[in-house]
KEKE-237398 format. One record per atom (N, C-alpha, C): x negated, y, z. Coordinates in steps of 0.1 Angstrom, whole numbers, plus 2048, in hexadecimal, padded with zeros to 3 digits. Example, Ala and Ser with C-alpha at 12.3 -4.5 7.8 and 13.67 -1.06 7.14 Angstrom:
! residues 2
77C7C784E;7857D384E;77C7DF84E;7807EA847;7777F5847;77F80084F;
This chain:
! residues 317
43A93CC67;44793AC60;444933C53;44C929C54;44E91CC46;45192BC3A;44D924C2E;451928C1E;45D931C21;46691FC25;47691FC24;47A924C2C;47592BC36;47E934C41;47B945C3E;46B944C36;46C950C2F;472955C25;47794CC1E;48194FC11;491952C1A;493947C21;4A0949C28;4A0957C2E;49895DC37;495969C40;499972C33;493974C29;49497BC1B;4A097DC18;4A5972C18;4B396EC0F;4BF974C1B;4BC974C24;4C8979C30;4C5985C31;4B898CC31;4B5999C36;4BE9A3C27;4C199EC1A;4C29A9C10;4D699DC0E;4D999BC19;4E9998C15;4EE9A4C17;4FC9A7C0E;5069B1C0F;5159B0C0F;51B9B4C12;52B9B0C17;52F9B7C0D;53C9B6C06;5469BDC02;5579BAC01;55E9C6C06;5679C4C0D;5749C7BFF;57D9C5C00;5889CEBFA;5939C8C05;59D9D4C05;5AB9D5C0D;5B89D8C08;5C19D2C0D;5D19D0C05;5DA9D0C0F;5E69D2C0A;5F09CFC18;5EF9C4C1B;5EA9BCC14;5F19A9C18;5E29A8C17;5D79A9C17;5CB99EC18;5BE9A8C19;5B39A2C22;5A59A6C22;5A399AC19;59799FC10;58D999C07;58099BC0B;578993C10;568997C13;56098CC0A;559991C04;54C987BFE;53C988C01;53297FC03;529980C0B;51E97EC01;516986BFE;50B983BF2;4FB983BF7;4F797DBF7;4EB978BF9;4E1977BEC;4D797FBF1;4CC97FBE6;4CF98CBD9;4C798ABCF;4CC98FBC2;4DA98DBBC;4DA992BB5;4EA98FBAA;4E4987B9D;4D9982B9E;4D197AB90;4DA96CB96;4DA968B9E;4DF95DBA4;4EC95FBB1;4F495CBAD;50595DBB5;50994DBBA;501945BBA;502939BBF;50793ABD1;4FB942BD7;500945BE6;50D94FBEA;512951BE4;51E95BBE1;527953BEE;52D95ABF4;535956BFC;541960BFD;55395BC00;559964C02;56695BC0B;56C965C11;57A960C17;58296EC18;58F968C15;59C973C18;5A796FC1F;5A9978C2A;5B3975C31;5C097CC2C;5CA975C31;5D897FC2C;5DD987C38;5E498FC37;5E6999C41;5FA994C41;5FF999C4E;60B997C50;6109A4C4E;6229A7C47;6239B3C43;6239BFC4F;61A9C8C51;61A9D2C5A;60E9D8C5C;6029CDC5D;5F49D1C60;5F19DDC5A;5F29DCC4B;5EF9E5C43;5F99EAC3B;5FB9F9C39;6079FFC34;602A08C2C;604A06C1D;5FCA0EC10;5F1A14C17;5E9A09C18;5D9A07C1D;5D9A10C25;5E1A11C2F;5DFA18C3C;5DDA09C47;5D2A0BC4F;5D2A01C5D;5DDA05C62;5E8A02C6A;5F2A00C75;5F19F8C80;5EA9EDC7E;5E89E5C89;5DB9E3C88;5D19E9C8E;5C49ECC8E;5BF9DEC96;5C69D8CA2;5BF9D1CA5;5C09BDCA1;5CD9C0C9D;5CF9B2C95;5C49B4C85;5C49C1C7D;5BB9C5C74;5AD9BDC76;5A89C2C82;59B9BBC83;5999B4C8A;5A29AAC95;59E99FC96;5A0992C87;5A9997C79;5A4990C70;596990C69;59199FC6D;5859A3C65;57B999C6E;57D99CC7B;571991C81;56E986C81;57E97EC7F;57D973C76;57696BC6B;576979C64;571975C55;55F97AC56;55E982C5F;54E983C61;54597CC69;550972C70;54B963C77;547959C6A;55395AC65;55394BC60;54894CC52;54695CC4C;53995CC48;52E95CC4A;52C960C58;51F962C5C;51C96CC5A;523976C56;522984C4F;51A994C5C;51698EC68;51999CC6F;50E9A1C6A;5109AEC71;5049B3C6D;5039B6C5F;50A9B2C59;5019B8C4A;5089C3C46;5009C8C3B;5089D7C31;5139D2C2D;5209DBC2D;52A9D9C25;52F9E4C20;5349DFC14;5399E9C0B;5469E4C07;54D9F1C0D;5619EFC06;5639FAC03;5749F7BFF;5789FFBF2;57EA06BFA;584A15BF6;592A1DBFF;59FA13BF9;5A6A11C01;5AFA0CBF4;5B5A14BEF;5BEA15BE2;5BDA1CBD2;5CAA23BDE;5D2A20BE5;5DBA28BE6;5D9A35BEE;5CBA32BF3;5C6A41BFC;5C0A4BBF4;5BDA45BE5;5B3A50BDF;5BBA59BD6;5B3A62BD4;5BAA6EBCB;5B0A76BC1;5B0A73BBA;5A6A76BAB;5AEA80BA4;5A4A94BA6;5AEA9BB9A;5A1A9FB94;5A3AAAB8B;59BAB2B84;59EABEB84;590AC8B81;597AD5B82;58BAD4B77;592AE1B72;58BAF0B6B;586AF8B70;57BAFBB70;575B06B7E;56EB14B71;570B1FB77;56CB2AB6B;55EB2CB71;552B2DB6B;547B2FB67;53EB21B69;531B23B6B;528B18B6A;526B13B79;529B0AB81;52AB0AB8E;521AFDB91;516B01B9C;509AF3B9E;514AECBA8;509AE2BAB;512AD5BB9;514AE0BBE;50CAE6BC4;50EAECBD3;514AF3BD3;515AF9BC8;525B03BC5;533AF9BCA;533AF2BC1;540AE7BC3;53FAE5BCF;537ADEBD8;538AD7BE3;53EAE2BEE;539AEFBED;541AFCBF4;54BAFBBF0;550B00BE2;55BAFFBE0;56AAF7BE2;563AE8BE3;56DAE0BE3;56DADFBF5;564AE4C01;561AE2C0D;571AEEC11;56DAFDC0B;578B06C0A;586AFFC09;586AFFBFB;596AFDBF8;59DAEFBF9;596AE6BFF;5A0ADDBFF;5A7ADEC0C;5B4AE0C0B;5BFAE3C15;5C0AF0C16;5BBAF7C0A;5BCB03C02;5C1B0BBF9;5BBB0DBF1;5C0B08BE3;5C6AFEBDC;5BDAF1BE3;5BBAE4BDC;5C4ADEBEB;5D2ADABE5;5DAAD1BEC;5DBAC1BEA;5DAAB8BF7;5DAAABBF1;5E1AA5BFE;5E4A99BF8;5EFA95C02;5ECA8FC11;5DCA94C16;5DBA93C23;5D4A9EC27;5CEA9FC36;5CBAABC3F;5B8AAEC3C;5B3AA1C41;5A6AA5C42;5A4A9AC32;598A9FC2D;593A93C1E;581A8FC1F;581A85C1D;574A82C1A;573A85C06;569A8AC04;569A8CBF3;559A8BBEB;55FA87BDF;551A88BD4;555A8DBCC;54CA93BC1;551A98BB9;549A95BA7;550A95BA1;543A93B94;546A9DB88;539AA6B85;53CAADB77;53EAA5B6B;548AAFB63;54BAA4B58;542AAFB4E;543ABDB50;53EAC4B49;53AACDB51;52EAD8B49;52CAE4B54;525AEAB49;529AF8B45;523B00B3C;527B0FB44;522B1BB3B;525B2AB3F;531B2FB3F;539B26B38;54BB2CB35;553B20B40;551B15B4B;554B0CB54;54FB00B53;553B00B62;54DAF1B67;55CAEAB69;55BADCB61;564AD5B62;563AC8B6C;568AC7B78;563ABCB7F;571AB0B83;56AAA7B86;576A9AB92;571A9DB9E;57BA9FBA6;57FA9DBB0;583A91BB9;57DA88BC2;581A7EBC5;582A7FBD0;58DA7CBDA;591A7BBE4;599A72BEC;595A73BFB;5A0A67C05;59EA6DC0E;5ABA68C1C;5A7A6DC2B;59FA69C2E;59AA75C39;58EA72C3F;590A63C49;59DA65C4E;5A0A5CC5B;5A4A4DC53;5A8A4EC4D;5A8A3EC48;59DA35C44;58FA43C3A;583A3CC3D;57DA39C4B;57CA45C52;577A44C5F;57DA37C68;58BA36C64;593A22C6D;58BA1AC64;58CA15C59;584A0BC50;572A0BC57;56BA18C59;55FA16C5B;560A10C69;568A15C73;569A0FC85;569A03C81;5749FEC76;57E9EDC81;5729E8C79;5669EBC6F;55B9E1C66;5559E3C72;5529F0C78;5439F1C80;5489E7C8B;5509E4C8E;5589DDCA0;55B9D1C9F;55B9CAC8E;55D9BDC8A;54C9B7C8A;5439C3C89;53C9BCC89;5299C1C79;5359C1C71;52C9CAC61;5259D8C66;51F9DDC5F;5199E5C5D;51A9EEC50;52B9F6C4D;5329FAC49;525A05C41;51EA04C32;517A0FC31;519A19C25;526A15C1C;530A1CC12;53CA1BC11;540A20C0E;552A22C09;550A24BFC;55BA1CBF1;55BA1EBE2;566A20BE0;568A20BD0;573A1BBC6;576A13BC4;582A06BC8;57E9F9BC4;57D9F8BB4;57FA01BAA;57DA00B9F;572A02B9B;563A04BA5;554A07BA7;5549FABA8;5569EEBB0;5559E3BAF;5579DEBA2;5639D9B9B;5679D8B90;55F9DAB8A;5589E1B83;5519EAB7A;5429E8B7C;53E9E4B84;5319DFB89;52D9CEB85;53C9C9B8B;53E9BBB86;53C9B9B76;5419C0B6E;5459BFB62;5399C5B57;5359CEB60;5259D2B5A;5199C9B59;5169C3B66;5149BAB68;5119A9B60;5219A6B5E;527998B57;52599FB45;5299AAB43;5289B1B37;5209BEB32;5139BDB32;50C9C7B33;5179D6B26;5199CBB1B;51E9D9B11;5289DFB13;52F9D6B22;53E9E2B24;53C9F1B28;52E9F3B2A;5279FEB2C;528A0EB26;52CA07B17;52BA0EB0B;53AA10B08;541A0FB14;551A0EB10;558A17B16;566A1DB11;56DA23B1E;579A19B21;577A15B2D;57EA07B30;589A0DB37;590A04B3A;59FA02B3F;59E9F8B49;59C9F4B59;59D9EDB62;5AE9E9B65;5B79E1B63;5C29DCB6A;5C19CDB75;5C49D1B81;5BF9C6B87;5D19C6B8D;5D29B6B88;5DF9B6B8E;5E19ACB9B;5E79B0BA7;5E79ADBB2;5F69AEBB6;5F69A4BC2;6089A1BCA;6149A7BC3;60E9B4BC4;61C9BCBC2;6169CABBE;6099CBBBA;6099DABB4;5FE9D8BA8;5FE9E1B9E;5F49E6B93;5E79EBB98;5DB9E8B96;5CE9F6B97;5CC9F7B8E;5D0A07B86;5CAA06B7C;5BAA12B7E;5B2A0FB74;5A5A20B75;5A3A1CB69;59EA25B66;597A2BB58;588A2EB5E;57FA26B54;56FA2CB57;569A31B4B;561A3AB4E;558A41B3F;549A47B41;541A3BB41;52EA3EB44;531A3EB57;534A2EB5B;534A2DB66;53DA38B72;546A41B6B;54EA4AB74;55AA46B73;563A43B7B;570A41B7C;576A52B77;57EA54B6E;584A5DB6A;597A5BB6D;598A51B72;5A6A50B71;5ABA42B7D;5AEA44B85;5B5A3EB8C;5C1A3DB94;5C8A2CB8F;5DBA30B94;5DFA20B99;5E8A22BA1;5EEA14BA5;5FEA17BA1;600A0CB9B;612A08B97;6179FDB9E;6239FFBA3;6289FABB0;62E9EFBA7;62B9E4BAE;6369D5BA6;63E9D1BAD;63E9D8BBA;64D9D4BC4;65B9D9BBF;6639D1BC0;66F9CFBB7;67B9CEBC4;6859D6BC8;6909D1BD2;6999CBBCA;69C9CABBD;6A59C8BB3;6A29BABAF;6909B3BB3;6939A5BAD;6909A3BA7;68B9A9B99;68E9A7B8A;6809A1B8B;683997B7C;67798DB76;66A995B76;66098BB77;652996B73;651999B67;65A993B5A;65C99AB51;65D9A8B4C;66A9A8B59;66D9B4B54;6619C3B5D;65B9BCB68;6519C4B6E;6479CAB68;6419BBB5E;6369C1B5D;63C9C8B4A;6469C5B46;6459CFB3D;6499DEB3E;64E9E5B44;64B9EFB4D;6419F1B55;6369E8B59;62D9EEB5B;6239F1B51;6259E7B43;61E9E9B3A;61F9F8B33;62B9FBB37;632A09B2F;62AA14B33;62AA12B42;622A1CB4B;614A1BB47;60EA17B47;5FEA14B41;5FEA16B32;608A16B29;607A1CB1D;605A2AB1E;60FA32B28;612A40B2C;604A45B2E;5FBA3BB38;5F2A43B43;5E3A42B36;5E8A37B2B;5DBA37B22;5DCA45B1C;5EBA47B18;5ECA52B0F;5E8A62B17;5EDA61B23;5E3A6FB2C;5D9A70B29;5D1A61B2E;5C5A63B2F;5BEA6BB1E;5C1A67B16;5C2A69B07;5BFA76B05;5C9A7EB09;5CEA8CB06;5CEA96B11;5D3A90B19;5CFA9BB28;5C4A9EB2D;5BDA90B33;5B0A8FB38;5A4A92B2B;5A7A8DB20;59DA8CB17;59AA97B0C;5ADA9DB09;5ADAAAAFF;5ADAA0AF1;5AFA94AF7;5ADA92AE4;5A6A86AE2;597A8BAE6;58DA8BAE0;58AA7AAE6;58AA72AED;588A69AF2;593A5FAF5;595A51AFA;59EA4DAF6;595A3AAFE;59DA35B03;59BA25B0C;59AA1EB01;58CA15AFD;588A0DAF6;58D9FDAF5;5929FCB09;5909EAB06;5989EEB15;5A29E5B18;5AA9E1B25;5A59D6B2B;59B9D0B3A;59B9C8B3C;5A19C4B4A;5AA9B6B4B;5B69B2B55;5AB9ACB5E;5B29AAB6B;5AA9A2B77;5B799FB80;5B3997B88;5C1994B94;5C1986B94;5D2988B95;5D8980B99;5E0976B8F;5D396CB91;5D095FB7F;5E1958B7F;5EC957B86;5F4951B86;60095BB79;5FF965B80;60A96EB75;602977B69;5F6976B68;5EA97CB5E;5EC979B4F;5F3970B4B;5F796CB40;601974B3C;60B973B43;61797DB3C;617987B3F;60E98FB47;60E99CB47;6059A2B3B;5F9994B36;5EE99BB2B;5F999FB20;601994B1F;609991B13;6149A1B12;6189A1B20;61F9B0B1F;6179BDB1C;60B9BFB1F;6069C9B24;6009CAB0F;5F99BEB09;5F59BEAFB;6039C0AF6;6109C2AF6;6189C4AEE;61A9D2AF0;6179D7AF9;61C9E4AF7;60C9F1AF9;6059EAAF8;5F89F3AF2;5F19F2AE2;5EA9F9AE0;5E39F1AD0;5D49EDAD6;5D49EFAE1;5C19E9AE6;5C39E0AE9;5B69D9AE8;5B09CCAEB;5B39C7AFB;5BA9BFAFD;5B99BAB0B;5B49ADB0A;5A99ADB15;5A49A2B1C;5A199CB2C;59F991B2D;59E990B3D;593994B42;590999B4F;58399DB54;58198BB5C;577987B58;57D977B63;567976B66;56C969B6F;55A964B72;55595AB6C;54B958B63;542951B5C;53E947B69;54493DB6E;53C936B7C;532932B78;53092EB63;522924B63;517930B61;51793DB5D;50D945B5D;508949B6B;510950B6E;510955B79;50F94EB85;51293FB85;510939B90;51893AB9D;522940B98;52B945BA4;531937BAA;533931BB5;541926BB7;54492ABB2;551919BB1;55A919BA8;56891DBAF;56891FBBC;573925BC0;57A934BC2;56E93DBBE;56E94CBBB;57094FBAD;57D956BB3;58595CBA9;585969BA6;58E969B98;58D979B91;591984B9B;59A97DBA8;5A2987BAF;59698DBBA;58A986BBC;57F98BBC3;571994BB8;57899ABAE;56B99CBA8;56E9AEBAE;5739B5BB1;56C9C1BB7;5659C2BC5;56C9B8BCE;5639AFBD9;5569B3BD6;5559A8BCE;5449A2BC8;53A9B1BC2;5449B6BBB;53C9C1BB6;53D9CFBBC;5419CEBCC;53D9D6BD5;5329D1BD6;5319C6BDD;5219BABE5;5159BEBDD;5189BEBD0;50E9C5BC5;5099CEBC6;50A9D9BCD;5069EABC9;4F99E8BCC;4F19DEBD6;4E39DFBD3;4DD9D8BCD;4E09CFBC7;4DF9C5BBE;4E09CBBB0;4E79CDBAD;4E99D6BA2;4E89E4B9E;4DE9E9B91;4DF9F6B90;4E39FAB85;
């Protein structure tokens, strides 16, 4: 074997897929090698016709993934790890207060017990994680994170039957956040604000030392019509609301979102920054891609960066 077919052999055997899902579009990006260099970066998105997907439910499973095979042809993609998001509208993120000092294994019983118990959520069976925020002798304060079992389990088939080798499920705001760590090592040190704005809806999360503490979608579908003016300043309103929760509800006070950063959709991203800085007092900025650092093409956009920073989880630590 030549040099160059051992570097190539190298370079194909450590590629990674990463997926995100929407009513209207698959996003896949193809990474090759390290994340020191994003030159081989590959990605394509298909758009979906309205029905396939219904608030990130599959309905048409098999038009679903003859687009997915599509896109893992025209990459060259089979076979490899992929990593996707649930989409934001399956997941369910609460917290409890738990009375005494409780280990995993405690939690992992407990939350195995009561969910569809105690602990009610708006489907039958759940896949879950969970993360301590605290644990002392007087309670264990934990997140709860959850989604159906069966919507992951459809997502893992139509990847395994298109072809991938389906080997996590995330938060697309784990992507995000990975990206941004990444492009910005000191957002690290921050409690950030993720808004990614897309077709017709908001994602917002809140992260704090790499944990998503807060995650929400704001609907921008309108039957009434009205300007995106008037959308996104009510949506601005709503995100002032969900800063001020997070503030006082989630935090008691004591903590509070340092820096808001936007991502999406580069066409209406201007007036929504412009809405969203008038009715906060934080700093808003774009989350966008350095093409000349990073090396990325020039045709990958801001609207692919949780894509990309799925493809990363081995690349990146």
């Amino acid at each position: 074997m030549s040099v160059f077919e051992k570097w190539l052999s190298i370079l194909q055997n450590h590629a990674c897929v990463g997926l995100t899902f929407s009513d209207y579009s698959i996003r896949m990006v193809l990474l090759r090698g390290n994340a020191d260099n994003l030159s081989h970066l590959q990605h394509w998105e298909e758009w979906l016709e309205p029905g396939i997907v219904e608030n990130g439910r599959v309905k048409d499973e098999q038009a679903f993934s003859n687009r997915l095979k599509d896109m893992v042809r025209a990459l060259k993609a089979r076979g490899k790890k992929a990593y996707f998001a649930i989409p934001d509208a399956q997941l369910v993120l609460r917290r409890f207060d738990l009375q005494g000092r409780l280990s995993d294994s405690d939690l992992q019983n407990y939350f195995f017990i009561e969910i569809g118990n105690k602990i009610q959520l708006p489907f039958e069976q759940a896949v879950f994680a969970f993360h301590v925020i605290d644990r002392s002798a007087t309670g264990t304060r934990v997140l709860l994170f959850a989604a159906p079992e069966s919507i992951v389990r459809q997502y893992r088939k139509v990847l395994a039957a298109s072809g991938l080798n389906p080997v996590s499920a995330e938060f697309s705001a784990l992507g995000i956040d990975r990206w941004a760590q990444y492009s910005q090592p000191q957002i690290a040190q921050k409690q950030r604000m993720y808004v990614q704005l897309e077709k017709d809806a908001l994602y917002v999360s809140i992260i704090h030392e790499d944990i998503p503490l807060f995650v929400r979608q704001v609907s921008l579908k309108d039957p009434e019509n009205r300007s995106d003016d008037i959308l996104f300043l009510n949506a601005a309103t709503e995100i002032e609301r969900m800063l001020n929760f997070y503030q006082y509800s989630l935090q008691d006070g004591t903590d509070k979102v340092s820096e808001i950063y936007l991502l999406g959709d580069g066409g209406r991203m201007a007036a929504f920054r412009t809405a969203l800085s008038e009715a906060v007092s934080l700093h808003v900025q774009l989350l966008a891609i350095d093409h000349e650092t990073t090396q990325c093409p020039d045709d990958v956009g801001a609207d692919l960066i949780p894509a990309i920073g799925l493809a990363m989880k081995e690349a990146v630590k």
